[in-house]
Each structure stands twice: as C-alpha cells, then as structure tokens.
N, C-alpha and C positions, 0 to 999 in steps of 0.2 A: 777741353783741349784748346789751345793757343793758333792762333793763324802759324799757317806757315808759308813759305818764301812765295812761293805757285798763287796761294790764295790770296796774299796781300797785292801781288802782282795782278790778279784780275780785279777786285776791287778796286786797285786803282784807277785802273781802265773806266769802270763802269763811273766814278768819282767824278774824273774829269775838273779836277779842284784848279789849273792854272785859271787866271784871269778873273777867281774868286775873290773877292774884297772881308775880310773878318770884323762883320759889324759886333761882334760881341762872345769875352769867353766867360765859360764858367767854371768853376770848379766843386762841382758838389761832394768830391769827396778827399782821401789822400792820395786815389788811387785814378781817379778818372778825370779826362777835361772835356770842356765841349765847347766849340768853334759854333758860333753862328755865323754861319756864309752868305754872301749873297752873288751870283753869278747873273750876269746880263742877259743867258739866254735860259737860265732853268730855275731861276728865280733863286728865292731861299732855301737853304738846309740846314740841318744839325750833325757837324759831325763829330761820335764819339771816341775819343783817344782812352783808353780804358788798358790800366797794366794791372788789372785783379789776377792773381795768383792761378794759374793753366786756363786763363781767358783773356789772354793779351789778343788785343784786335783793334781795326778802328773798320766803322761803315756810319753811315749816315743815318739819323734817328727818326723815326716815326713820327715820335713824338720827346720833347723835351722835359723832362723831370723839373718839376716848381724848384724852384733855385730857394735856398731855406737863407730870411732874409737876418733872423734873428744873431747868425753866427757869421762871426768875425772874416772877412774874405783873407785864403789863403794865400801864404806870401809869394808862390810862385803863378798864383792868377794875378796878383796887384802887378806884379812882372811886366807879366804878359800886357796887359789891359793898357801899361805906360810905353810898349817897345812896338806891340804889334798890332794893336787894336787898331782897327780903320786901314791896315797896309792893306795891301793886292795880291796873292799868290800868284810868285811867276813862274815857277815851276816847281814839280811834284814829282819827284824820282826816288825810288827804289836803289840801292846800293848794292848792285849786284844779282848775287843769289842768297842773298843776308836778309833779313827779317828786321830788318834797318829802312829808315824812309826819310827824306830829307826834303821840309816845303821852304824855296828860296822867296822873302817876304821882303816887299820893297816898304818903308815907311818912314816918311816925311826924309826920303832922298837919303835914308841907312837902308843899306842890304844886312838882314836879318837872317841866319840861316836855322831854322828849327828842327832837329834831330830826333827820329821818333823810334826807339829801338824795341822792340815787340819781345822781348827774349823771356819772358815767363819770369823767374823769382831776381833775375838781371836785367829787367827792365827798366827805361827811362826816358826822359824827355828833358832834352837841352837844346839852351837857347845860346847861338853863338856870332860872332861876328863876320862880316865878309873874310874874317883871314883864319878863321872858326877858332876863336878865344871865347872860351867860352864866359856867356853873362852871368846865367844862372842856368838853373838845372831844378825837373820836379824835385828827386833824391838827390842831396848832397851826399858823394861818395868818396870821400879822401884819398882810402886806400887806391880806388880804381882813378883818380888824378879826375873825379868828376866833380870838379869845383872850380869858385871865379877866377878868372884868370889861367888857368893852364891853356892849353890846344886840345882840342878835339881828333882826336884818330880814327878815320872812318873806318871802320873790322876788316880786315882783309877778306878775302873771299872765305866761307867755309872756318868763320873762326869761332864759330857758334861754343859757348863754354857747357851749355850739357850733351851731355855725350850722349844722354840717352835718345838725344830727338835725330831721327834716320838724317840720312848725308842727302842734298839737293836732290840730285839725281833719283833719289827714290823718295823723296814728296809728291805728292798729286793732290789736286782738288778734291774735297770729299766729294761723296755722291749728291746726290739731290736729294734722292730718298732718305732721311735721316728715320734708323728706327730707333722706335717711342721703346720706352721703358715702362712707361706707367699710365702717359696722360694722353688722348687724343689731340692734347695741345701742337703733340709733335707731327700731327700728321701734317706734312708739306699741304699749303695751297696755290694750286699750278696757275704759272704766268708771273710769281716773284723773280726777280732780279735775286740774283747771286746775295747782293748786299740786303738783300730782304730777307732773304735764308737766312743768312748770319746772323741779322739782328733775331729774328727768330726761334732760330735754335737756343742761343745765349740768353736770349729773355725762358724759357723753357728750363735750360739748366741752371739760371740761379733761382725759377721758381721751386726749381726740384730741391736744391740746396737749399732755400730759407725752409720750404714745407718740412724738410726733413728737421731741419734745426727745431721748429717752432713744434714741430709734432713729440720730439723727446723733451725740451721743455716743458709744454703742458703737460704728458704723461706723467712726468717728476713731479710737476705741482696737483694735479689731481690726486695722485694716491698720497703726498702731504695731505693734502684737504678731508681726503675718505677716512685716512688714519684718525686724523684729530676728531674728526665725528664721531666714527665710533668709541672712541677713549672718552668723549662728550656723553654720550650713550649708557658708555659701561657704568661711569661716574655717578648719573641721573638713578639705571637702575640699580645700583646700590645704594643710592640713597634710600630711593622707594622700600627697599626691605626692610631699613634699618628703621623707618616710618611706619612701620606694621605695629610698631609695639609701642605709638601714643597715648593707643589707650591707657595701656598700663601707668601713665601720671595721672590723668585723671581718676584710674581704681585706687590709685597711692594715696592722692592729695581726699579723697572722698572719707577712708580709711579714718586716716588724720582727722581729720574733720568729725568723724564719729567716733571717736576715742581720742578727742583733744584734752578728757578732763585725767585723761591718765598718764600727759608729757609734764615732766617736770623742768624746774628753771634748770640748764647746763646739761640735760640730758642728750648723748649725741646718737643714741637712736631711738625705736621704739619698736616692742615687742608686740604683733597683737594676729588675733585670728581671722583669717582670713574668707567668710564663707563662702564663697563663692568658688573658691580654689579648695575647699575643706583642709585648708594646711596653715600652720602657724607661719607668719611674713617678719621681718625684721626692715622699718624705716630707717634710713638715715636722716638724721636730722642735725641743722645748722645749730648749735648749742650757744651761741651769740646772739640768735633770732629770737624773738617771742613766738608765741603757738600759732596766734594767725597770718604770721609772716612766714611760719614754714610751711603752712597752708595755702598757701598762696603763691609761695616758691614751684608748686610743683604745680597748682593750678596756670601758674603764667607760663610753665616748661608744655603743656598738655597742647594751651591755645598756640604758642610759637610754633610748636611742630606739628598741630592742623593745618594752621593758616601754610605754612611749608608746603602742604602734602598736597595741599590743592591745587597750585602750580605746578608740583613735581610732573604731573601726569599730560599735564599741559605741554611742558620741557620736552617730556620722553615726546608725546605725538609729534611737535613739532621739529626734533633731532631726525626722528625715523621719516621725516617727509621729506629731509633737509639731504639725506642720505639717497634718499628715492630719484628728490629731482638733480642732484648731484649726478648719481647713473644716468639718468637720460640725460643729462647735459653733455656726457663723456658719448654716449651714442650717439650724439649729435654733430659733436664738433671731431670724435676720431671714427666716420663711417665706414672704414674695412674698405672700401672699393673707391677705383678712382673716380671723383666726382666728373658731372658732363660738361661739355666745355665752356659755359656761362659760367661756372658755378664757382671754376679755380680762384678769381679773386676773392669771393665774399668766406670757401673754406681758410684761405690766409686771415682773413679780416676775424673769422670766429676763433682760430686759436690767435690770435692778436690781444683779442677782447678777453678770451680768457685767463691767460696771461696776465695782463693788465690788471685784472680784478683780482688775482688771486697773490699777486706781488703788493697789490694797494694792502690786503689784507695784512700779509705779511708784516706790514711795514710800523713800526709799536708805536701807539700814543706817547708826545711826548705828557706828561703829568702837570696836572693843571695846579699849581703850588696856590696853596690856601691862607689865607690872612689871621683867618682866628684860629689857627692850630696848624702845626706839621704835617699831619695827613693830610694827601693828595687821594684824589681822584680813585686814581686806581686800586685805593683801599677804600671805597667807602662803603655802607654795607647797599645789598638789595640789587641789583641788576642794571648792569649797562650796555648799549644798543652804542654801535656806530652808525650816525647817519651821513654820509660824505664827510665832511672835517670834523663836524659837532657831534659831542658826545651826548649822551641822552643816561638820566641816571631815575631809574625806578624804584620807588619803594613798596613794598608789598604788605605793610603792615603800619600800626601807629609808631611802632619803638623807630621801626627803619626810619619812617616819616622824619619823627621829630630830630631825629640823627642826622638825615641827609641838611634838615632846614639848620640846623644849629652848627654844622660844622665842613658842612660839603660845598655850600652853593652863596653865590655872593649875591648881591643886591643887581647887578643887572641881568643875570642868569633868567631863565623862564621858567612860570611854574604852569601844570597844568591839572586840572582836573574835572571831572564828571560832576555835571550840575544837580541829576536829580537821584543817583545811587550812590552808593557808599564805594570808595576804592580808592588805591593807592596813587600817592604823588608821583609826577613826572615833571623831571625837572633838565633844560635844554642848557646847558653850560655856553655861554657867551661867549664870543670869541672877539676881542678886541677891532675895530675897525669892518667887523664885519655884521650884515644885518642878517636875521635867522631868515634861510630860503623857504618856501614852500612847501616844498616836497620834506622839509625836516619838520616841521610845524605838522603837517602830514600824517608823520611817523610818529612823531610825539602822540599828537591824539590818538591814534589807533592803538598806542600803548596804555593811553589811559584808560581805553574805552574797554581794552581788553583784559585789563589787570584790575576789571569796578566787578559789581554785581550784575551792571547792565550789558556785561558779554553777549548774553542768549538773547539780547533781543537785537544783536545786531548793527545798532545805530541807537544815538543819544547826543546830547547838547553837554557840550563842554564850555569851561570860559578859563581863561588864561592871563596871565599879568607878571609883571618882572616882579621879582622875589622882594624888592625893597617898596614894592606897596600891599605887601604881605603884615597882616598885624594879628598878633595869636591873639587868642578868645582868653579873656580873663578866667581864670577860677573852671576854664574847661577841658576839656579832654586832652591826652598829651599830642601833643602836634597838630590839635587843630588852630586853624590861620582861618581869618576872615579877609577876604579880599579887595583892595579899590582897586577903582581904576581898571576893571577886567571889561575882556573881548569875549565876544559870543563864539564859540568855532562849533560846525555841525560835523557830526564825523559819521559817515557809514562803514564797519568794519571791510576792510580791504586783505584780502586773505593772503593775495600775493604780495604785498606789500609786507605785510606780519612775517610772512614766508622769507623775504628778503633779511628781514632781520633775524630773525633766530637762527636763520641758514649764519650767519657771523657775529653772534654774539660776542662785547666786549663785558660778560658777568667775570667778576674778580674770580670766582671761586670755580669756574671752568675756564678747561686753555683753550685761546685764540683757534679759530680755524679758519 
C-alpha cells in the first residue's frame, strides 16, 4: 500500500530536507529516482522518490542500489543532473492534506520548483519553474496537460482521483507493529525511526513479490525439465527393448554363412532350417549384393546395435540420476517453510540461478554451417554435450568416427582421444575469436575417457590436437587418424561433471531438456 497524506507528513518531519544541497541523482529505473543529499548537520543521505504501482513513497535509503553503468541515463535524470544537481533545498512542503510534496530548489540563482505526487497508478514527478511552467516531467502525460510548457495546478484539497483510498480525515499512521505473513523479516526492530519502518517494510513486500514471482517461474520450468527427462527416459527404455533382439542378426548373418552355397545370383530371400529354433526361417536378402556382402550386411547391423546397447544402459543410469538430482534440486531451492532470516537473500539468489540455467538451456544452438557439405551440426551422427558456448560432438563407434571427421568438424575444431584404450572420438567445435576454456577441455576429456574401454579404471592419458593436424592412416581402419602436433591431457573421471552433462544433453536423436 502507498503512503498516505498523515504518513508523508511525518516523514517529512523526521527528513528535515530544507538546507539540503543535491550532490547527485540517479535514476535506476522508470519508476523510482534517488537524490544524494548532503545536509551541513546530518551529513549525507539517500533519498528514495519511488511511484511503483500501490508503493508510492519516498524516505531515506539504508543503502544505495549500484547504479547500472552499462545503460543509457534516463532522459528525465540528464533533466534533472543539468537543472538541479548541486542546488540547495529551501523548502519541503506538503500540499495540504494531498499526497502531493513540493521541494523549492535554488540553482545557479533559478528557483526550481520539484513536484512529487505520490497517487499510486497517477503518480509523477515535475520539474517546474518559479511561476510553475512546467520544464519536464518523469511521465509525459498530454491528456492530463502534464507536459513542457503548460502550468502546473497544485490539486485542490481532497482531489485525490481514486475513490477507493479513504477521505483525510480517516487516514492514520500505520501501526508499528507490521504483521508478517510469511517471513520473520517483518518482525519490527525496536528503536527505527518511522522512515526505517517504511523502508522496511517496502524492502519486505517486494521481497514477498519477487519470491513469489521467482517461485511460479522456477515451478514452470522445473516440471518443463522433469517432463523432458522423463520423455528422455521413456525414449532410452524403448530403445533398450527394441535392442534385446540383436542377437537375432548375428543368428541370421551365421545362418547365411552356413548355407551360403545355396543363395543364388538375384535371389531376394533364402529359405532354410533353423536349428536352434526347430522351425523353417525365411532371409531377406539384397539380390544386387554378392553372398559375402549379404553376410556382412547383417553381420555390420549385429555389431552397430551392440556397440549401441552398451551406451544405452549407460544413458538410462545416467537420465534416472539426472531425474534424482533434479528432485533434490526442487527440495532445495522450493523448501515448504519460510527460510530464517540470514537465508532470504541467498533462497532469491537459488531460484535466480535456477532460472538462469534452465532458460540458458532453453535457449537453441544456433547451427554450426559446414563447408564440405550442407549438414550442420545439429544433424551429425553420435552424441552432442553442451559445454557453456561450445559444443562437444562424440562418436561412439568407427562409421560415427569417420562421419564426424569427413563431414562435421573443420581444421581448427579439437580432437580428443584416449592414448592407451580403444574409444570413440570427441571432437570441441571452434568458435571463432574464442580460445577453448578449461573446464570444456575438462568435459571433452571426461567424455573421452568415458566413451574408451578405459572407463573402469577411472583415469587415463589422453592427447589432443586441432583436426588439421589429423592425417588418416594409409590402407587402415576406417576413421583411423594419426596425430601431430598433440598435448598430453591426464583425466580422472569426474562423475559430477559427467552428471552435469547428461543432466542436458544436446544428442540430435533425444529432445533438449
């Protein structure tokens, strides 16, 4: 609720603002200004002129909010800072029984008369001349003649425009005792000044307001987050099922193989017994292919979908941990009860942070456009990790491998991998003008280390080099690269770190969480 006539009138009292000098204003927002004063006998103060919507007030500040240097100063502070900056307040009166206040400012030998109207959603601040024409004005209001040049009409008594706020005569000072709602914040501490209260309570009700804002925002984006995991989840174990039945290419491709002398050229299946099943089987076979290419067809489908299965299960543990600390996270930052009274800043600062990270997430890669072909990024096969800007692109096999290097990653990109086990590339997507941080060099490795054979043992030697002193092996494996020019990096597997990333996977083939 808003000052009213009674309460402006005692804080003025206790203000004491004539013979004040205005070393400096600011304006930190659309809706509030702040006077640095300085008084010959009570030194300096800060005083807050504030018309936020049913918290119109002004008292003197505690403390002074950091003046945010980055943005442009508002054009009725430049006003101000050229008409009234360095005057003297000669007097500070009240207009009546109005909610109206008028500080009379001498500066460089112009009487300045400042206009401070407190009226809730018709509030305003005008600056006007000794014959009150007015200069400028926080709100330029046309309709109401509140712009340069008109006259200023000080309210007649009792001309207040909401009806709803009680007539003078039944205004009074609140009480002292303000009761709390929620937070021990509100309980009065005895020996404030009036204008301490006020600041007080007002600091109290927009904590109540933001917490409350900040508390249904995170709510909205946590069960986004929980959703997408679980849907992360369902996705992984249905894979997992559909992975039960690899064997079944390898019994096919075996079959084949032992009854290859009974496929003919253009035959497009093949009939044969199955004993292990005691049932007759029917192969489909490519009738284009030769016989050890259709053997081999189903042999290369057998290994693609082990080497799959063996991550899959890795994905599920790490989704369902991701889920785990996700709830304790939401236990943490929405605790049911009000927190104790140290703790009100740092519960703003955690839904802050939460927020924050889960809006970063939100927010889509733009696609890294590729030189030796039209796919970008975000199609390329095998696994991608966000680490702060840079992306991180895993392959988990040789086909991924040679894929990622021949078509995804450019000559100043990173490559990474495990010196003495066998495992999949990882490769750090370059970002123009910027050098790869730590903590992603970091994350790189822990993916390498985690995605090799040398998982189980926890730690291993990696060495790493930009892609354009990569040179493939002659007459060798597909997608093997011999390396110059490589760095040593030792990596200990970091679980909470692992944690952090699969908690937000950017893999093409599961949605963003």
């Amino acid at each position: 609720m808003s000052l009213n006539w009674k309460e402006i009138n005692l804080i003025l009292e206790e203000l004491a603002l004539p013979d004040s000098y205005i070393q400096k204003i600011v304006q930190p927002d659309f809706r509030n200004l702040i006077l640095s004063l300085y008084h010959p006998h009570t030194g300096r103060n800060q005083l807050l002129i504030s018309l936020e919507q049913a918290a119109c007030r002004l008292h003197w500040l505690s403390r002074t909010p950091p003046e945010k240097k980055t943005e442009k100063l508002q054009r009725f502070a430049q006003f101000l800072r050229s008409r009234i900056q360095g005057g003297k307040i000669l007097e500070a009166v009240q207009l009546g029984q109005e909610r109206t206040i008028m500080l009379k400012i001498l500066h460089s030998e112009e009487i300045i008369h400042l206009y401070i109207r407190l009226w809730g959603g018709a509030g305003n601040v005008l600056a006007a001349d000794n014959n009150d024409t007015i200069l400028d004005a926080l709100y330029r209001r046309p309709a109401r003649g509140e712009i340069s040049g008109n006259t200023f009409t000080p309210p007649p008594m009792n001309s207040n425009p909401e009806a709803a706020v009680p007539t003078p005569e039944k205004q009074s000072v609140r009480k002292e005792e303000t009761p709390g709602k929620t937070y021990n914040l509100r309980e009065r501490i005895p020996g404030l000044s009036f204008n301490q209260q006020i600041e007080q309570q007002y600091s109290v009700q927009k904590y109540d307001d933001q917490l409350s804002r900040l508390t249904e925002a995170a709510e909205k984006l946590f069960q986004e987050r929980l959703i997408n995991l679980k849907a992360v989840l369902t996705k992984l174990e249905k894979r997992r099922v559909e992975s039960e039945q690899i064997d079944q290419y390898r019994e096919t491709a075996d079959l084949l193989a032992a009854n290859a002398h009974q496929i003919k050229p253009g035959n497009q299946w093949l009939d044969v017994f199955d004993y292990s099943r005691n049932e007759l089987t029917r192969i489909a076979l490519n009738p284009a292919k030769s016989v050890g290419e259709n053997i081999e067809t189903y042999y290369k489908k057998y290994r693609k979908a082990k080497g799959a299965a063996e991550n899959l299960e890795d994905e599920i543990s790490s989704t369902r941990r991701s889920i785990s600390q996700l709830n304790n996270l939401r236990e943490k930052i929405f605790p049911g009860k009000e927190p104790p009274p140290g703790e009100a800043a740092r519960q703003l600062s955690r839904l802050k942070e939460f927020i924050a990270d889960s809006e970063r997430q939100k927010t889509p890669q733009k696609p890294i456009p590729d030189t030796k072909a039209s796919s970008n990024v975000a199609q390329a096969p095998g696994l991608q990790f966000q680490s702060g800007s840079f992306t991180i692109l895993v392959g988990r096999s040789a086909a991924e491998n040679d894929t990622l290097l021949r078509r995804y990653v450019r000559g100043n990109d990173y490559w990474l991998h495990t010196r003495d086990f066998p495992g999949g590339y990882v490769f750090i997507k370059a970002i123009k003008g910027k050098s790869i941080p730590l903590e992603t060099l970091l994350d790189a490795g822990n993916l390498a280390l985690y995605y090799s054979k040398g998982r189980n043992s926890g730690k291993g030697e990696l060495y790493y080099t930009q892609v354009k002193y990569l040179r493939r092996a002659k007459d060798g494996p597909k997608g093997l690269v011999l390396p110059t020019q490589e760095k040593n990096l030792s990596i200990a597997l970091d679980q909470k770190r692992l944690d952090s990333l699969f908690t937000h996977p950017s893999d093409r083939d599961l949605p963003r969480v």
